[in-house]
N, C-alpha and C positions, 0 to 999 in steps of 0.2 A: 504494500500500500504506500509504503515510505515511497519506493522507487519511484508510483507514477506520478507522486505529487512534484520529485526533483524533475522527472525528465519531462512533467508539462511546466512548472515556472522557468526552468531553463530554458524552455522553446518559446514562452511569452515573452521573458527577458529579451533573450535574441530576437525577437521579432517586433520588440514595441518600439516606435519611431515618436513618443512623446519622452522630449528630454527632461524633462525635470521628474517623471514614472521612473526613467531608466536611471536615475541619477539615486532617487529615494530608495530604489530595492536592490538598489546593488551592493550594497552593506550586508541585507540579508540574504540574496542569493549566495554570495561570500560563503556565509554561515551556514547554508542550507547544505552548502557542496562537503565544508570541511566535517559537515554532523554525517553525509551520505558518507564520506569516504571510512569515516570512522567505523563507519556500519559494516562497511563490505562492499558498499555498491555501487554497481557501474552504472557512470552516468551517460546518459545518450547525446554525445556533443554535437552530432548531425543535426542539420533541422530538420524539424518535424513539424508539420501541421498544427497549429495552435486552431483549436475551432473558436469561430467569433461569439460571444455573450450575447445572447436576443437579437442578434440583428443590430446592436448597437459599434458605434466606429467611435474611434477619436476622431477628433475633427483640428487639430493639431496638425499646422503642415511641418511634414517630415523635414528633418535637413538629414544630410546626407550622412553617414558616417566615415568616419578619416581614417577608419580602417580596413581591413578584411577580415573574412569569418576566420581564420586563423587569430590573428591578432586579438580580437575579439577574444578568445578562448585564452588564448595564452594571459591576457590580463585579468580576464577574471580566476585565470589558476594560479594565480600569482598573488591576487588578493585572499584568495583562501587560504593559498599555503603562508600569508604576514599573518591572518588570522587565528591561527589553527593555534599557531603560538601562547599565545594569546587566552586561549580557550581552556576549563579542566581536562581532563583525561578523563 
């Protein structure tokens, strides 16, 4: 159950184009990863289809991002692993 809730907020995270959404949860996706990894579990770095809430969008125009889905990934594995530190056992 853990699993799908990491490998859908990881695919909303990746896929939300409202910066100050991706700005606020990215502390906790951090946190989400370093509790997943502690667990055991693999997390699904691909995208995947995030399905939209009721028919509802942001209405937010997207800017672009200044990276690539790698980069993307590698930063946020890098904020888990300052994290994890951080964190009890």
């Amino acid at each position: 159950m853990f699993k799908a809730f990491v490998d859908a907020l990881l695919a909303w995270h990746r896929g939300t184009s409202h910066a100050v959404m991706a700005a606020l949860s990215e502390g906790f996706v951090a946190m989400v990863l370093v509790l997943a990894e502690r667990a055991g579990i693999e997390v699904k770095w691909q995208p995947t289809s995030f399905p939209g809430v009721g028919g509802l969008k942001d209405v937010q125009v997207p800017t672009a991002r200044d990276s690539s889905e790698a980069a993307w990934a590698a930063a946020l594995q890098q904020k888990s692993r300052d994290l994890s530190r951080f964190m009890a056992v």
